[in-house]
C-alpha positions in Angstrom: -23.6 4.3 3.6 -23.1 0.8 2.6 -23.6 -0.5 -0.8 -23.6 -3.6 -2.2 -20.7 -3.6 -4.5 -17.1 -3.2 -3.2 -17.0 -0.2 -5.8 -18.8 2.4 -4.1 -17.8 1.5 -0.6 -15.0 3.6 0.8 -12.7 3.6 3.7 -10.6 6.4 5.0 -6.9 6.0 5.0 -4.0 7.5 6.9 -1.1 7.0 4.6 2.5 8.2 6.2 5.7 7.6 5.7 8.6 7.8 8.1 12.7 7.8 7.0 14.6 8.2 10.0 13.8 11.8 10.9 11.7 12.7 7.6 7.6 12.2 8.0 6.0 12.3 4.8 2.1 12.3 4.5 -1.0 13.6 2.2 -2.6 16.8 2.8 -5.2 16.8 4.9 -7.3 18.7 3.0 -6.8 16.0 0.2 -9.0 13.3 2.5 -7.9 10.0 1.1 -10.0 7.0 0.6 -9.6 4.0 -0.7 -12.8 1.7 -2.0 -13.6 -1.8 -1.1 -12.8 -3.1 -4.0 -9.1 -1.3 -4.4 -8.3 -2.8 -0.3 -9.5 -6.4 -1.6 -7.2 -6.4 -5.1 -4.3 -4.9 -2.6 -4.6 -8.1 -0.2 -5.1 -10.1 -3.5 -1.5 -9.0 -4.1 0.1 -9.2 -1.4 -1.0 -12.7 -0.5 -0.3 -13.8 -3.8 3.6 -12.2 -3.6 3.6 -13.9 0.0 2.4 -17.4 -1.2 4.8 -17.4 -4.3 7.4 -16.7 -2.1 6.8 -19.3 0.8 6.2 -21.9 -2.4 8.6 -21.5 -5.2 11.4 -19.0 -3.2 10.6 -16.6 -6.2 7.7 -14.3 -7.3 6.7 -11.9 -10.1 6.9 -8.2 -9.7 4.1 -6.9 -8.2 3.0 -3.3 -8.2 -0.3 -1.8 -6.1 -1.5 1.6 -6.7 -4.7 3.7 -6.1 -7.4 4.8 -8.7 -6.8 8.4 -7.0 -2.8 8.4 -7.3 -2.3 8.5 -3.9 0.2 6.1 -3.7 2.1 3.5 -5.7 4.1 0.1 -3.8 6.2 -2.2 -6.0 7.6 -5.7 -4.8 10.6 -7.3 -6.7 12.7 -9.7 -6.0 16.3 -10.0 -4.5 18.9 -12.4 -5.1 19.3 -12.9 -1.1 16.7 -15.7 0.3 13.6 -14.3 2.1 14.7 -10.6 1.3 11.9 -8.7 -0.7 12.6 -5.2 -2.4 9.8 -2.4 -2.3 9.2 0.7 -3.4 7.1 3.3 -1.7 5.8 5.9 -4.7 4.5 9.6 -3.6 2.8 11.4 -5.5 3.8 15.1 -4.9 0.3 16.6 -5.9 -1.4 14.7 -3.3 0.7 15.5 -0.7 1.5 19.6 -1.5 -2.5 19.9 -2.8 -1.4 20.2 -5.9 1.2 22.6 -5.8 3.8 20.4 -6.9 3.0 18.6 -10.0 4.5 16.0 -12.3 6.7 14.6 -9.7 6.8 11.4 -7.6 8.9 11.0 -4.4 10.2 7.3 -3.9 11.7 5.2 -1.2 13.5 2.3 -1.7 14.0 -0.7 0.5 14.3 -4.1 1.3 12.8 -6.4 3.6 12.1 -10.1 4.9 9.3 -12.4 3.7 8.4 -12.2 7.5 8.0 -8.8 8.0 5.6 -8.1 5.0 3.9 -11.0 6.1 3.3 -9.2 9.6 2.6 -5.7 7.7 0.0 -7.4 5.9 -2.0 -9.3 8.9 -1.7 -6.3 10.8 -3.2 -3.9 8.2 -6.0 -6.7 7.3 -7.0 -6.7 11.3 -6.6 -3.0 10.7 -9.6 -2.8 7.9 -11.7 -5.5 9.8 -11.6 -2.9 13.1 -12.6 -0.3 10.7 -15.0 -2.5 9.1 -16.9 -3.7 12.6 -17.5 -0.2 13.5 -19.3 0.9 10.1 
């Protein structure tokens, strides 16, 4: 059903995440959604990190999570021009149904100002499929 505030609108996610040979994903059973309004402050973020970034070659830390814990992402900075450093946060629970508690699983990496912009305009045309077909 669609509501009228981004609140109580939700959209499925498929959250996954590959290190060379290791896949790491939520249980299935676990059926993650994020709502309207979590997807909106995420873009929020990300644009504002990007447009920082193209402007003053510098940014604030940024950090995006879920209301549900299923996920955390943090964005510094790095000394290097156009290099970006993010964290991927896992929570355990979500991914082992709870079976594992307490504990977060992290990946750390760094990348270019033009990749995350491409991440981000690919998951935005990503939510507006999604959004089309509801």
């Amino acid at each position: 059903m669609q509501y009228e505030d981004d609140i109580n609108n939700w959209v499925p996610i498929d959250f996954e995440v590959c290190v060379f040979n290791e896949t790491y994903n939520m249980h299935p059973k676990v059926n993650p959604k994020l709502n309207l309004f979590e997807v909106n402050l995420m873009f929020s973020k990300l644009r504002a990190l990007i447009k920082e970034k193209k402007e003053k070659n510098t940014f604030e830390k940024k950090e995006i999570s879920t209301f549900e814990f299923f996920y955390e992402l943090e964005f510094c900075e790095l000394v290097e021009e156009n290099e970006i450093q993010c964290t991927v946060w896992m929570f355990e629970a979500s991914r082992t149904l709870g079976k594992i508690h307490h504990v977060d699983r992290g990946f750390r990496f760094s990348t270019t100002l033009d990749s995350l912009i491409i991440f981000t305009d690919s998951l935005e045309q990503e939510l507006k499929q999604i959004l089309q077909h509801t």
